[in-house]
C-alpha positions as CSV (number, residue, x, y, z in Angstrom):
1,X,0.0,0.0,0.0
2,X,1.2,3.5,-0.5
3,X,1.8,5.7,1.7
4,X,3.3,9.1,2.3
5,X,6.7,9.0,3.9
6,X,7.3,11.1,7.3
7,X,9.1,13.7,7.7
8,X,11.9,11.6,10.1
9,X,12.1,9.5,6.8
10,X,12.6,11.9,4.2
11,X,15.2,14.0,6.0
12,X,17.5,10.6,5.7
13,X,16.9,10.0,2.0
14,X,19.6,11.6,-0.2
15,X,18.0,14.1,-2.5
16,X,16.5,12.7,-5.3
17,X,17.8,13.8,-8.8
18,X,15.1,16.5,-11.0
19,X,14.3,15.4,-14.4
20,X,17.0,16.9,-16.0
21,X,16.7,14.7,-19.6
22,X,13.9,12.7,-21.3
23,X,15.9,9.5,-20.4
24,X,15.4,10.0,-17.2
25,X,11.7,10.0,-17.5
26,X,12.3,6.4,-18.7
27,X,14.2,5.1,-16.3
28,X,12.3,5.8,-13.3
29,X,9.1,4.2,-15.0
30,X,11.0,1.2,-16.1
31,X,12.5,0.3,-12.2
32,X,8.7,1.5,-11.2
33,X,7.2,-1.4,-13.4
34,X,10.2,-3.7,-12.7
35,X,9.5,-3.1,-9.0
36,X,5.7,-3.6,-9.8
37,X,6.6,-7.9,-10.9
38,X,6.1,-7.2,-14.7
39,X,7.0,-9.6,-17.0
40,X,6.3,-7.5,-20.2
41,X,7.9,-3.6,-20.5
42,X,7.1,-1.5,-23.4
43,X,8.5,2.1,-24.1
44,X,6.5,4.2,-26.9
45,X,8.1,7.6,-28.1
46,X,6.8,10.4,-29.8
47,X,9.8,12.7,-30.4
48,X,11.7,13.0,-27.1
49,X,9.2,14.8,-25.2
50,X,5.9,12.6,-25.4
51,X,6.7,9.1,-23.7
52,X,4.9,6.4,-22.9
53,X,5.3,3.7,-20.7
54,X,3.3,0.1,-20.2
55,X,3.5,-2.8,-18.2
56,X,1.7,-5.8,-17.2
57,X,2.8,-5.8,-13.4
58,X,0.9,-6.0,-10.2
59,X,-1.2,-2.2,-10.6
60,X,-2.3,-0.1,-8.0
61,X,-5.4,0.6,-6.2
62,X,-7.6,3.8,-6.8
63,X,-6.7,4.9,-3.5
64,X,-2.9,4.2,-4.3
65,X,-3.3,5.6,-7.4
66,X,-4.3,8.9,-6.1
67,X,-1.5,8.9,-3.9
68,X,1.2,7.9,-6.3
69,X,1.4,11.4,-7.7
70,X,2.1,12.7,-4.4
71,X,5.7,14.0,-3.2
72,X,7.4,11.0,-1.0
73,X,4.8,8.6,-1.7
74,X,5.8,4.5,-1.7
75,X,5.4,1.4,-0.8
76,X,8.9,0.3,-0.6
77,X,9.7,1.4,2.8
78,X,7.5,2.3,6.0
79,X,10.2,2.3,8.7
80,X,13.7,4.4,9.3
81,X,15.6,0.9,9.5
82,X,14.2,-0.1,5.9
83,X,16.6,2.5,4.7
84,X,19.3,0.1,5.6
85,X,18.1,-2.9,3.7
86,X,16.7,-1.5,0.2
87,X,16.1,-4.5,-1.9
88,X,13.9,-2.6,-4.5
89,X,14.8,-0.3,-7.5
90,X,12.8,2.7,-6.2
91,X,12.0,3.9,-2.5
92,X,12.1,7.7,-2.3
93,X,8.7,8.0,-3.4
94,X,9.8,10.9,-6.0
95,X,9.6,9.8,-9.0
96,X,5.6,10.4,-10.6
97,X,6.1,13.8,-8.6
98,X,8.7,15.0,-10.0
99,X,7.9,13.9,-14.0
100,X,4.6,15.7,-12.9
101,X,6.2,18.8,-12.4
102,X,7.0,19.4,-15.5
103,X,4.3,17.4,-18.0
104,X,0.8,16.4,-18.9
105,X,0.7,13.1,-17.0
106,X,-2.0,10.4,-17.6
107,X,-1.8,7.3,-15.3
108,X,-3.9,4.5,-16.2
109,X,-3.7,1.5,-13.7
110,X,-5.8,-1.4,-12.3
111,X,-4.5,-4.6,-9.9
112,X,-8.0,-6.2,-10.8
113,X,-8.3,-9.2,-12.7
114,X,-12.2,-8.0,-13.9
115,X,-11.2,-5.3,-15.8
116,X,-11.5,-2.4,-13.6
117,X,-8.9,0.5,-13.5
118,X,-8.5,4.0,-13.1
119,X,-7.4,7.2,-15.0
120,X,-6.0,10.2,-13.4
121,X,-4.8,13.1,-15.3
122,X,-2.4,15.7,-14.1
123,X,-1.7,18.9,-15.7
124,X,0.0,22.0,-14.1
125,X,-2.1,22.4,-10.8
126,X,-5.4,20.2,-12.2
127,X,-6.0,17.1,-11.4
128,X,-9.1,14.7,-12.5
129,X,-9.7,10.4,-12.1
130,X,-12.6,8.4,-13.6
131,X,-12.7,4.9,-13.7
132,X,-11.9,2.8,-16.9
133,X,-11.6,-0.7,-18.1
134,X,-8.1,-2.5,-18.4
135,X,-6.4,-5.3,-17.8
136,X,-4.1,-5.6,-14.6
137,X,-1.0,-3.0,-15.3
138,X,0.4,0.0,-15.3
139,X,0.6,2.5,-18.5
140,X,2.3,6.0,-17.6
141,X,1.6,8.5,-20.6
142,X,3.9,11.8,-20.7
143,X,3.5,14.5,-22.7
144,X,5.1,17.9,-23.7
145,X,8.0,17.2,-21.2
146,X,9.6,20.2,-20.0
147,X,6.8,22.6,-21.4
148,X,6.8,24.8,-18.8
149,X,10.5,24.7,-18.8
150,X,11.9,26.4,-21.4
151,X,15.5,26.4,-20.4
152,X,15.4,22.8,-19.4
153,X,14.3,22.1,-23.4
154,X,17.2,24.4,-24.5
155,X,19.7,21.9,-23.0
156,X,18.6,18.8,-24.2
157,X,21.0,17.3,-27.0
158,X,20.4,16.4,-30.6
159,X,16.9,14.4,-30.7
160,X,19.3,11.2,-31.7
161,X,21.5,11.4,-28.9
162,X,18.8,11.6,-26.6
163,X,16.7,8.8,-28.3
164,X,19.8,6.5,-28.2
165,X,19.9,7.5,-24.4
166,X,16.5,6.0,-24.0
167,X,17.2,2.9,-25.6
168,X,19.9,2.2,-23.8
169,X,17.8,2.7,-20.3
170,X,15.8,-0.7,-22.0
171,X,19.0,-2.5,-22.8
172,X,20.9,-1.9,-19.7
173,X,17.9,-3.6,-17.9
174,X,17.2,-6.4,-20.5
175,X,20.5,-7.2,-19.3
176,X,19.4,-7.7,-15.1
177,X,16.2,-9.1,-15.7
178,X,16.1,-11.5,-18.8
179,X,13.0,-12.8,-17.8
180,X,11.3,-9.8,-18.7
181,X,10.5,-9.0,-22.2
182,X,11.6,-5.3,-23.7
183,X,10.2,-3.2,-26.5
184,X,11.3,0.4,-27.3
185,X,9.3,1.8,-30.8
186,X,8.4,5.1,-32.3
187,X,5.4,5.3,-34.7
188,X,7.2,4.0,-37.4
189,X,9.2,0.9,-36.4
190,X,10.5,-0.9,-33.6
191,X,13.9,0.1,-32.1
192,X,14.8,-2.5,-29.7
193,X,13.1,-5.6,-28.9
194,X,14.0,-8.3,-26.4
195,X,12.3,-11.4,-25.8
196,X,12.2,-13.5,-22.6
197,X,14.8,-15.9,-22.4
198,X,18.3,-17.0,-20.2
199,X,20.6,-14.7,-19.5
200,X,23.3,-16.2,-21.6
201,X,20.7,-15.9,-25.0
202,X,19.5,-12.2,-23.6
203,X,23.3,-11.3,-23.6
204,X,24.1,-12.7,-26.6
205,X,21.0,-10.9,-28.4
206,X,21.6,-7.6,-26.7
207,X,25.1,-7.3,-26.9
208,X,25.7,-9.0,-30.7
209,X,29.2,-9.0,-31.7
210,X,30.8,-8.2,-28.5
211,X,29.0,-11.0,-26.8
212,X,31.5,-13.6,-28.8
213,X,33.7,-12.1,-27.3
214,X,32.5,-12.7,-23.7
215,X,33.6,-15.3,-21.1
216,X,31.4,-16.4,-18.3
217,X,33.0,-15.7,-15.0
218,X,31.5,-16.6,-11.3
219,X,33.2,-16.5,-7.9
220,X,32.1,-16.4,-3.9
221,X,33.9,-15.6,-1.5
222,X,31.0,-15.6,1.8
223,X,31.0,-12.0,1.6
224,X,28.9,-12.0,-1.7
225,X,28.4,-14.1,-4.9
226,X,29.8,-13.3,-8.6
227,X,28.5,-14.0,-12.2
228,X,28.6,-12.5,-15.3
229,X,30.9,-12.5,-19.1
230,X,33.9,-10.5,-19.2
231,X,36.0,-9.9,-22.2
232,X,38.6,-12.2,-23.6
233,X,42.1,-11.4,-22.6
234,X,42.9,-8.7,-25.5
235,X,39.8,-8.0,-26.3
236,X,39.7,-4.1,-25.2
237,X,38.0,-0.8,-25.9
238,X,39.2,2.7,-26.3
239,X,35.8,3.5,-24.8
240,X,33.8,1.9,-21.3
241,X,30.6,1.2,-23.6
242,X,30.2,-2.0,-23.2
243,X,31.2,-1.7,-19.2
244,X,28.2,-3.4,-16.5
245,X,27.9,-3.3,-13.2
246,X,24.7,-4.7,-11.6
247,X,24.6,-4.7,-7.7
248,X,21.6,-6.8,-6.6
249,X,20.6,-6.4,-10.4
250,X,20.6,-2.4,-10.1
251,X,22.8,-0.7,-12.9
252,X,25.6,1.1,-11.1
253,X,28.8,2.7,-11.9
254,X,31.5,1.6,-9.5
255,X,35.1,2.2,-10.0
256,X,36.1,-0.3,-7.9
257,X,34.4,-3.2,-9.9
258,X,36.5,-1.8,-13.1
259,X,39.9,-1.6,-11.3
260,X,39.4,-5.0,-10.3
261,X,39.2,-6.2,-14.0
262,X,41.3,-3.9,-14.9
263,X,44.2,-4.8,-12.5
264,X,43.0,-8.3,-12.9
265,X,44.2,-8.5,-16.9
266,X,46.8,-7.5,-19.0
267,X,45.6,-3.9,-20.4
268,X,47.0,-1.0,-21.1
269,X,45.8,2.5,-19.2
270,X,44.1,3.9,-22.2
271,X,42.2,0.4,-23.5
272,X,39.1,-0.4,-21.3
273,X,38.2,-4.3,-20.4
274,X,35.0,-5.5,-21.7
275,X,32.2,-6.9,-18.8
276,X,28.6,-7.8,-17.9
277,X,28.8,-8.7,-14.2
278,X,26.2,-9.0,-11.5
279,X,27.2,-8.7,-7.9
280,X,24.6,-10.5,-5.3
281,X,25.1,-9.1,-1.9
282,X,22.9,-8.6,1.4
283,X,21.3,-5.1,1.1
284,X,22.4,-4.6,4.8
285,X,26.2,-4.9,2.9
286,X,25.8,-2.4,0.2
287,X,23.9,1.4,0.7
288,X,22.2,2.4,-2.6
289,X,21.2,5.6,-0.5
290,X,24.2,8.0,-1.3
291,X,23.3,10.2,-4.6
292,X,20.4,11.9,-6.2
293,X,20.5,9.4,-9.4
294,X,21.2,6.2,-7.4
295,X,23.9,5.0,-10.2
296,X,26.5,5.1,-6.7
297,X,26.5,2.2,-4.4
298,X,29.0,2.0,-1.2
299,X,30.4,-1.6,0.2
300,X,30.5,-2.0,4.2
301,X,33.5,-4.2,3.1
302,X,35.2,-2.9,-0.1
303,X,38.2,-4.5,-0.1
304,X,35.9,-8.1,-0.1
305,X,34.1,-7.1,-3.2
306,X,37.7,-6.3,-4.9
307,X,38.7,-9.5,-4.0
308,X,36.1,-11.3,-5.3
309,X,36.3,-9.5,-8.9
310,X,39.7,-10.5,-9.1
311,X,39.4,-14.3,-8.2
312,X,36.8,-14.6,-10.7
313,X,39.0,-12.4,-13.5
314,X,42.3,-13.3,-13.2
315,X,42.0,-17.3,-14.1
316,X,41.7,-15.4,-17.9
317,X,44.7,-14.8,-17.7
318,X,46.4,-17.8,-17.3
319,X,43.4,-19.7,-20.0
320,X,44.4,-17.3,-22.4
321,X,45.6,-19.9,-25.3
322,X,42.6,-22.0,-24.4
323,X,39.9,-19.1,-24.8
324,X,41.4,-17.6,-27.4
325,X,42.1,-20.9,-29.5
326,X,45.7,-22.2,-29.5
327,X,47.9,-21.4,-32.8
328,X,50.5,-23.9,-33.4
329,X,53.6,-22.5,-34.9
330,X,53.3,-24.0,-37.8
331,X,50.0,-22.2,-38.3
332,X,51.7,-19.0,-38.3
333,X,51.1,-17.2,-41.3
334,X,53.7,-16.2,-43.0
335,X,57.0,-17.5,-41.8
336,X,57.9,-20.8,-41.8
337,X,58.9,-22.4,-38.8
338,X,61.1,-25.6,-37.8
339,X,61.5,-26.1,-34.4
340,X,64.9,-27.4,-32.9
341,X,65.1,-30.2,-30.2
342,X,61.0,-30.2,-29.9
343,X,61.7,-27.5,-27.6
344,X,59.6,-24.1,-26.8
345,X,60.9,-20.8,-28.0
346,X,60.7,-19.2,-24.0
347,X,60.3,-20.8,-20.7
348,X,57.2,-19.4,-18.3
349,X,58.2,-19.2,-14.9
350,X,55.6,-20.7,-13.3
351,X,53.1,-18.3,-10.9
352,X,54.5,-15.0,-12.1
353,X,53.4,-12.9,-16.2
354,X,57.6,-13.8,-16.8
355,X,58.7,-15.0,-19.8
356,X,62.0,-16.0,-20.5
357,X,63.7,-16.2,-23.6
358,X,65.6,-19.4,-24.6
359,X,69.1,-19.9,-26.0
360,X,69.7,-19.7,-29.6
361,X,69.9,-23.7,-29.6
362,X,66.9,-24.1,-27.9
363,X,65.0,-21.7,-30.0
364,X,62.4,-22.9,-33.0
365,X,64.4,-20.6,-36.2
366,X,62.1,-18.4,-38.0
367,X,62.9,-18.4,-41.8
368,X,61.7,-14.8,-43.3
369,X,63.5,-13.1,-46.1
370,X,64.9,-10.4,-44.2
371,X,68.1,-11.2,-42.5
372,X,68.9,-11.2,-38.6
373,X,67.6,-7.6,-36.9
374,X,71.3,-5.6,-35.5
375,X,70.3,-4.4,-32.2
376,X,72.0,-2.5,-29.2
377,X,69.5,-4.6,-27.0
378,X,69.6,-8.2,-25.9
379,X,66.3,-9.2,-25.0
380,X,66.0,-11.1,-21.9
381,X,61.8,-12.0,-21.7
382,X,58.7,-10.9,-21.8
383,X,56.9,-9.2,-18.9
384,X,53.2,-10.0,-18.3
385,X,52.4,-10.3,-22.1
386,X,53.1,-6.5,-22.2
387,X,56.3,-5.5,-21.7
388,X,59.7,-6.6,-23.6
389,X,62.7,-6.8,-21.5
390,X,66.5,-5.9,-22.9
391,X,69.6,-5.5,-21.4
392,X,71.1,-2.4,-22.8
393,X,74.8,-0.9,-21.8
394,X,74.7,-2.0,-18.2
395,X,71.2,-1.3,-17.9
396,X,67.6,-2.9,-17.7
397,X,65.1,-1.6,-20.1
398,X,61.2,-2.1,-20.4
399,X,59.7,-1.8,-23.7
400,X,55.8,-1.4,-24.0
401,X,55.4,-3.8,-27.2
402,X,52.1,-1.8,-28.2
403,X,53.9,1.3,-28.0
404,X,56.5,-0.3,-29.9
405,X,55.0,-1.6,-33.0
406,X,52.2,2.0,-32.9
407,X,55.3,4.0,-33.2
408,X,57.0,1.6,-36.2
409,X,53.6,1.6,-38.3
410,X,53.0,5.7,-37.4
411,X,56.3,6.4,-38.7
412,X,55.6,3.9,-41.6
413,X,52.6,5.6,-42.7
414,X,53.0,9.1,-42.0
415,X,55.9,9.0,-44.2
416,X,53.4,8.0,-47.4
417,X,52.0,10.8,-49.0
418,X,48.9,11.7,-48.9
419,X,46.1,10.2,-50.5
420,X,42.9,12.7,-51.4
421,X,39.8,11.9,-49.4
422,X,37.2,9.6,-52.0
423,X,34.9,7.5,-51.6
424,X,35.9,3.8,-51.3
425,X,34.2,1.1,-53.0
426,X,34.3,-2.0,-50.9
427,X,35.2,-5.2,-52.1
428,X,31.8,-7.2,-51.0
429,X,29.1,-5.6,-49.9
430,X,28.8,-6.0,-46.1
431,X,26.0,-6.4,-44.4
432,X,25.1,-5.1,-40.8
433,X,22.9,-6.4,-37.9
434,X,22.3,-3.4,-36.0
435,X,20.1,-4.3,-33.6
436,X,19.0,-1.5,-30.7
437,X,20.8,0.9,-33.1
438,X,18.8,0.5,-36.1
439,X,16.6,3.2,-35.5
440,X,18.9,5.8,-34.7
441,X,20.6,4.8,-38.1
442,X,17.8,4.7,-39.9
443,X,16.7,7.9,-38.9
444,X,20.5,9.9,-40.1
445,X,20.5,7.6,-43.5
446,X,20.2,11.1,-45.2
447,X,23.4,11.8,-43.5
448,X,25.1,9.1,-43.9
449,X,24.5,9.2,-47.5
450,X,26.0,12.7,-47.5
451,X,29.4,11.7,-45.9
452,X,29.7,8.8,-48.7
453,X,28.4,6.0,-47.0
454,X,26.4,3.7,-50.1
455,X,24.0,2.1,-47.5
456,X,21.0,0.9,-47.8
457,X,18.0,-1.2,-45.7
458,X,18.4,-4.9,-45.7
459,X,15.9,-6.8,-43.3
460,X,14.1,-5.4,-40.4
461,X,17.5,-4.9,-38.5
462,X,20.1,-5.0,-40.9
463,X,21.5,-3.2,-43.5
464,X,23.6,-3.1,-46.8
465,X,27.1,-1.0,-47.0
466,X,28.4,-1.3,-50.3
467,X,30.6,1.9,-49.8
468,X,32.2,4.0,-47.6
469,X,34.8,7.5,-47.6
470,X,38.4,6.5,-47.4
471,X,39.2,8.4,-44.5
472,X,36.2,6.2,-42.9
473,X,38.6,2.9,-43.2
474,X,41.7,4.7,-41.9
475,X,39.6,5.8,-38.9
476,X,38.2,2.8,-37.9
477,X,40.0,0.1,-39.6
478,X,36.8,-1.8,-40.7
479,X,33.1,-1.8,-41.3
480,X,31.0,-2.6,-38.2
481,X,27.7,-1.9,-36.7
482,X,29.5,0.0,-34.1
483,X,32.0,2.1,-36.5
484,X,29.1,3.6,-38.8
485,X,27.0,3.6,-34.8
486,X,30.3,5.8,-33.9
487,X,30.1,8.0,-37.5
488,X,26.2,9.1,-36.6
489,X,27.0,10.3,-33.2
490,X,30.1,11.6,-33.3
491,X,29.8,13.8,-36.8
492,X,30.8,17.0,-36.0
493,X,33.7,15.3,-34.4
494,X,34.5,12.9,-37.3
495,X,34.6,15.9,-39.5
496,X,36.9,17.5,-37.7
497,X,38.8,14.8,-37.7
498,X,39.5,14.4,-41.4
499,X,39.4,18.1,-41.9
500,X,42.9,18.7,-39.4
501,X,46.1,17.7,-39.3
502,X,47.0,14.5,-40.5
503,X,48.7,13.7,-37.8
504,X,45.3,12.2,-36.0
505,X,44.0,10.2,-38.4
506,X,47.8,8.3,-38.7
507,X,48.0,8.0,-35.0
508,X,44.6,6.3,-34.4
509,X,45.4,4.5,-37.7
510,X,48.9,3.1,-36.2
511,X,47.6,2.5,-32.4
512,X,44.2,0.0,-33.9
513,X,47.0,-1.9,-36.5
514,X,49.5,-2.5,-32.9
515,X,49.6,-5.8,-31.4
516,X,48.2,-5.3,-28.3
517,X,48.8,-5.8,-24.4
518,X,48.2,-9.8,-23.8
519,X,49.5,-11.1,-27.1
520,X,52.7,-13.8,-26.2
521,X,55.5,-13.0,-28.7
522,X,57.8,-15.3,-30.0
523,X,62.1,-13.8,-29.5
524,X,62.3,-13.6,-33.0
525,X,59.3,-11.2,-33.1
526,X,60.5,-9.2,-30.1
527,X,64.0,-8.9,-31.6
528,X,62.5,-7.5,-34.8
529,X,60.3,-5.3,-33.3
530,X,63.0,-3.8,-31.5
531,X,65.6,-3.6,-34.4
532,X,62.5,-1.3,-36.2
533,X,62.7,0.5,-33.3
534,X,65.8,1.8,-33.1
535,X,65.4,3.0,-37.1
536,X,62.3,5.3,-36.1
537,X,63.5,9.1,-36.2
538,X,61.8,9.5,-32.7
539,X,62.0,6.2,-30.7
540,X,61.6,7.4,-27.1
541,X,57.4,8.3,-27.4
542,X,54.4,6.7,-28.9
543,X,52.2,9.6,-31.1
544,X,49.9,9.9,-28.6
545,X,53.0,11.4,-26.4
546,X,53.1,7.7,-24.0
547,X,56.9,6.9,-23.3
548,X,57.9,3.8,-25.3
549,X,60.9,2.6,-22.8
550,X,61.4,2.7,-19.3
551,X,65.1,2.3,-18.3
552,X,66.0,0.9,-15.4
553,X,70.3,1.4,-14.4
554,X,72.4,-1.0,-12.8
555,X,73.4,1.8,-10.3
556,X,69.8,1.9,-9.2
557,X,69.6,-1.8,-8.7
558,X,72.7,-1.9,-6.3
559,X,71.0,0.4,-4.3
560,X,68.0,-1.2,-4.2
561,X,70.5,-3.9,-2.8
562,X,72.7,-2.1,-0.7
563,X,75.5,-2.9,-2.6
564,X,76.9,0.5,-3.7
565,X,78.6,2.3,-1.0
């Protein structure tokens, strides 16, 4: 039953956040119908500003109905201690109120099986309720957001950017409750759509190409339980898109959560990791009542839920050649390989990322048709699947191997002149499953067209690229769902990009073509990469400005052992 919250109440609850965007308007009426034990969530848009929201769960009451509108109004706590134990998406008892504010609000809703409901308008300071026929549910109708805000509808973004917003409030909870069935649409078409089924299928439908990527993961450690998909070692993005964190299946952001996979894998600082985890906790061990937009969660025990991450992450690691499919050396393309004595190129030292590079005896001989690299370095190993280590003139040096190779290919094609900016006809016509973003392509095709993009619809979700600029493919290396994705968003950017220096374009060029953080190289490979190295006019910094080596002097070491004197 709702009720309104006292005063003792409300002064504990941390303020809750204004409507601010139309996304937010969705998101509170998606946790109210998840929190209402729907199975069945539909999102309708007209524009940004007219939104409409529909589910089949429990309804209310006329007399709860009448309340719901109401400032502090709930029935997901009664008592000051209940603040301690949230186990519910909502509780402040803000949310109708504050979309009220500042729309023409219909709420239809009946908990009856025999059809009865009731409809109460609210507009400005008038309100009005008769009773209607539905079936059990809640629909929440919104319109003219923000019309008695003018400077509120000044701010929002481009209409796409704060449709795509909106879509993603569907598919970040498709994601926590799989047994719940999605629908985002406009008048014209469907935008996202997701069907009841396991989490693994919902994941893999949601997240489409990334989700091959994905490895299930699970841990406990009696503090709280562990289970999700995180990215295959090397599989990274420049970006934390594809980053969730659910505590007690509530989306969060948490910091923590990412350091832990961060620390957990071999990455480097400016890559992000890939993850879709789901953290299970007591809600007398987590407080989801610190910020206005309850995206913040604190841990009683921090350090526990670190732990855990890690002990569920860092197995990757060491599983590497198994999840990412074992290449035998003979599968190696392009070099030929014969290996001497049956034995491996480098040793692993057991419990450590070490490497160790073998004699020359030992060694399997790699037959290319360029001769034996000269080099001031002799490389000793490889550090973690990251880092080359040489011994140089009495001193230890670190080589970042992504760095390494970035800087050899900027170099490389920096030093090509400059081809004019066309269109590019692509071999085969690709075609794209776009899934949730099908509708915001769709709806910039004009655009796309405009920049040189041949595309064209193929299916209800997919569609035909049979062309694309030039400067597209430098950019983003290939053709994907989330490359053009990136193109409709980001234009003004991407125009400034291939209208400056091109300096940017070769450096984002260079760093996607570098082997990256995680990949195991062979001595040979590491002994050519470094020869290259040393031939680069500037071999101390990668073209983002990274340092390449970190050196490491023998002087420094015999004080670390209180050998010098």
């Amino acid at each position: 039953m709702i009720h309104i919250l006292p005063d003792s109440i409300v002064k504990k609850i941390a303020a809750g956040e204004v409507i601010q965007k139309p996304f937010n308007v969705a998101k509170e009426l998606v946790e109210n119908s998840i929190d209402a034990g729907a199975t069945s969530i539909t999102v309708e848009l007209d524009g940004i500003r007219n939104i409409t929201v529909s589910d089949n769960g429990s309804g209310m009451s006329r007399e709860d109905a009448l309340l719901a509108c109401s400032k502090h109004a709930t029935s997901k706590i009664t008592v000051e201690k209940d603040l301690d134990s949230i186990s519910t998406l909502g509780f402040r008892g803000e949310a109708l109120a504050s979309i009220a504010a500042v729309s023409n609000l219909t709420l239809k809703t009946s908990n009856s099986s025999s059809g009865e409901g009731i409809e109460l308008r609210l507009s400005g300071n008038q309100a009005s309720d008769k009773p209607i026929g539905m079936p059990r549910g809640t629909t929440i109708d919104v319109r003219d957001l923000f019309y008695n805000m003018p400077a509120r509808r000044k701010f929002l973004d481009a209409e796409i950017s704060e449709l795509k917003k909106i879509i993603e409030v569907a598919r970040d909870y498709s994601l926590a409750y799989p047994g719940v069935s999605f629908e985002v649409k406009d008048k014209n078409s469907t935008l996202f759509k997701a069907l009841v089924g396991d989490l693994e299928a919902r994941t893999s439908d949601v997240l489409k190409e990334v989700a091959k990527n994905l490895v299930s993961v699970s841990a406990s450690n009696g503090y709280a339980k562990l289970h999700g998909f995180v990215g295959k070692p090397g599989f990274v993005r420049k970006d934390r898109r594809y980053q969730f964190v659910f505590v007690n299946r509530r989306l969060v952001k948490n910091e923590l959560v990412e350091r832990a996979v961060f620390d957990s894998l071999p990455i480097l600082p400016s890559h992000h990791p890939v993850f879709v985890l789901f953290l299970e906790i007591s809600p007398q061990k987590v407080d989801v009542n610190i910020h206005p937009n309850k995206l913040e969660v604190k841990f009683s025990d921090p350090d526990q839920v670190y732990a855990l991450v890690s002990s569920a992450v860092v197995p990757l690691a060491s599983r590497k050649a198994e999840i990412s499919g074992k290449v035998e050396l003979s599968q190696r393309k392009g070099n030929v390989y014969e290996v001497v004595k049956g034995k491996q190129e480098t040793l692993t030292v057991p419990g450590s990322g070490f490497r160790v590079a073998s004699s020359e005896t030992e060694r399997p001989r790699l037959e290319t048709q360029n001769p034996k690299p000269e080099t001031d370095y002799r490389i000793i190993g490889q550090l973690n699947l990251t880092y080359i280590l040489c011994e140089s003139r009495g001193s230890l040096v670190l080589l970042d191997q992504h760095a390494v190779q970035e800087k050899i290919f900027f170099e490389k094609l920096f030093s090509q002149p400059a081809k004019q900016e066309k269109k590019q006809e692509l071999i085969s016509p690709v075609v794209i499953d776009f899934g949730i973003e099908f509708g915001t392509v769709k709806a910039h095709m004009e655009l796309l067209v405009k920049k040189g993009v041949d595309i064209e619809e193929f299916g209800e979700k997919s569609m035909v690229v049979r062309a694309v600029p030039a400067a597209f493919v430098d950019y983003y290396g290939s053709v994907t769902a989330d490359s053009l994705n990136d193109l409709v968003l980001n234009i003004r950017l991407w125009e400034k990009d291939f209208a400056g220096a091109e300096y940017d374009k070769y450096a984002t060029k260079a760093c996607r073509g570098a082997i990256k953080a995680g990949r195991e190289l062979t001595l040979s490979e590491m002994e050519r990469l470094v020869s290259e190295l040393q031939r680069c006019k500037n071999p101390n910094t990668c073209p983002h400005g990274r340092p390449i080596a970190v050196k490491i002097s023998i002087g420094e070491f015999e004080k670390k052992f209180k050998r010098s004197v």
